[in-house]
C-alpha positions in Angstrom: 31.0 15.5 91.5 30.4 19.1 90.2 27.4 21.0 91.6 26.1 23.7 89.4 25.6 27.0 91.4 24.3 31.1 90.7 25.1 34.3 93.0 22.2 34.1 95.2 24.0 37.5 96.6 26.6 39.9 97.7 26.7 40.9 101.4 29.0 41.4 104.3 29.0 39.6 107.1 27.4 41.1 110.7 30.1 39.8 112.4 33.7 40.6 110.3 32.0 43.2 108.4 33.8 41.5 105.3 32.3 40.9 102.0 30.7 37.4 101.1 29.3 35.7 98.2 26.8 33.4 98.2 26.7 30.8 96.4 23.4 28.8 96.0 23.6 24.9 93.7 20.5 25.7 90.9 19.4 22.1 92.0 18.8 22.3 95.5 18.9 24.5 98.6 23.2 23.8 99.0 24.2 27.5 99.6 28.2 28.0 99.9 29.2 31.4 101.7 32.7 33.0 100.2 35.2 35.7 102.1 36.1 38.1 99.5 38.2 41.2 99.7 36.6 44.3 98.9 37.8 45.2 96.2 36.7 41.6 94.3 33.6 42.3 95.9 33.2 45.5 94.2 34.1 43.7 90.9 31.5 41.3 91.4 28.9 43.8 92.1 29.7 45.8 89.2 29.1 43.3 87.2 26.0 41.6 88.8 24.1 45.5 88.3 25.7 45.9 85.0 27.3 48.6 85.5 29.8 49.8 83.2 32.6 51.5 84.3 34.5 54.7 82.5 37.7 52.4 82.0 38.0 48.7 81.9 38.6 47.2 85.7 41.1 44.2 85.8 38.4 41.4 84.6 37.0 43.4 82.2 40.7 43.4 80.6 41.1 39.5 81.0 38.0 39.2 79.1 39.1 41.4 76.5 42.7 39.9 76.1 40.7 36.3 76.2 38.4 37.5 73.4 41.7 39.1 71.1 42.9 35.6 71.6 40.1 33.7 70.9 40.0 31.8 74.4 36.8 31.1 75.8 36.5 30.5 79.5 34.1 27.1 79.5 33.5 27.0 83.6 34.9 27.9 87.0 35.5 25.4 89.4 35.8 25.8 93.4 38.1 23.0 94.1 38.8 22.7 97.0 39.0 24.4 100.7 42.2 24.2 102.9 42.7 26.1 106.2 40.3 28.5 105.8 41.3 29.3 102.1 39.2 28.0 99.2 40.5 27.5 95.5 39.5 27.5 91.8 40.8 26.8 88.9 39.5 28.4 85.1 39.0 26.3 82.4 40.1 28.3 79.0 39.1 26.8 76.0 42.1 27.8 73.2 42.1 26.2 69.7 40.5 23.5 71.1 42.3 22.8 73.9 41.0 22.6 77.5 43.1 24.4 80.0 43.3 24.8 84.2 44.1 27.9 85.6 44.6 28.1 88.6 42.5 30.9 90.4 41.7 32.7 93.9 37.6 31.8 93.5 36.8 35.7 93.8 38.8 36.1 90.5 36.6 32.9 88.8 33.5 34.2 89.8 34.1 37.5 88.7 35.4 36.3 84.9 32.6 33.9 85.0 30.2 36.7 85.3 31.9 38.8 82.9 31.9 35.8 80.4 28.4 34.5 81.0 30.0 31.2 81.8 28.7 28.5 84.3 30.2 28.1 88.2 30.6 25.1 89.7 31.7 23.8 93.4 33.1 19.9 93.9 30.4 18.8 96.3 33.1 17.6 98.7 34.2 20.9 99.6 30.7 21.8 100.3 30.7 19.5 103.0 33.9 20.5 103.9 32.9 24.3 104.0 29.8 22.6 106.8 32.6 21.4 109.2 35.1 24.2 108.9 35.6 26.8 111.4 34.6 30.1 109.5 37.2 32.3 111.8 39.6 31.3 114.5 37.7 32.1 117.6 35.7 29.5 117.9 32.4 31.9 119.5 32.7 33.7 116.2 32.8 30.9 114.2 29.7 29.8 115.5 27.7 33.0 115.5 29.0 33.5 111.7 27.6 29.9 111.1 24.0 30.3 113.1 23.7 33.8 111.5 24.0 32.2 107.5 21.5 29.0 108.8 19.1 31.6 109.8 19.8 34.4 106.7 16.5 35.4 105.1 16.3 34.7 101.3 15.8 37.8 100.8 18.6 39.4 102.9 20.8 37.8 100.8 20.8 39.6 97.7 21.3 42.3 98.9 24.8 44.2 99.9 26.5 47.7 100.5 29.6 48.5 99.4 
């Protein structure tokens, strides 16, 4: 099943000082935290202030070679999360024709935002993202995990990059 989810926000994390997305299902209160590197983190902030850069950045130009095409990107999936790693794929719609591309879910998000099109997360790896370790040091792992149960609503919309 396919959960419908929005940025709820853009932060990085107390503990790795990384950059996370949050994910948050528009039904509900699932929220689905997301290591990003910084530099897709900066991409997705860019884009969630609407701020327009002098030059096209990398999405910007997917969106732009998608549009000379006449492709339209219909969702973003997360598909799945393996060893620490989670996955997307892009559905581009071209002539008609529905197709997967496969996607690091930084990427996804970023085009999705760019191209005002919906993000989705297969429930199970919801649950799976529950019972993973977050980082492999176990204490860490916890802390990270007690520190996103306990994140204020309003902490999470907001980030420093």
């Amino acid at each position: 099943m396919l959960i419908e989810m929005t940025i709820k926000g853009l932060m990085l994390a107390p503990v790795t000082n990384m950059p996370i997305v949050i994910l948050k299902d528009k039904e509900g209160d699932r929220v689905l935290p997301i290591w990003v590197g910084i530099f897709e983190a900066n991409a997705i902030a860019l884009q969630i202030e609407k701020i327009v850069t002098p030059r096209p950045m990398t999405h910007d130009l997917l969106k732009s070679i998608l549009d000379s095409i006449h492709a339209a990107v219909e969702k973003v999936v997360i598909t799945d999360l393996k060893d620490n790693t989670f996955y997307a794929l892009i559905f581009l719609n071209h002539d008609g024709k529905v197709v997967p591309i496969d996607s690091r879910p930084s990427d996804a998000i970023a085009l999705a935002l760019r191209t005002g099109s919906p993000i989705f997360v297969k429930s199970d790896v919801i649950e799976k993202a529950k019972n993973t370790d977050l980082t492999k040091d176990a204490g860490e792992s916890e802390r990270i995990r007690k520190w996103l149960e306990n994140l204020d609503p309003d902490e999470m919309g907001k980030y420093e990059m």
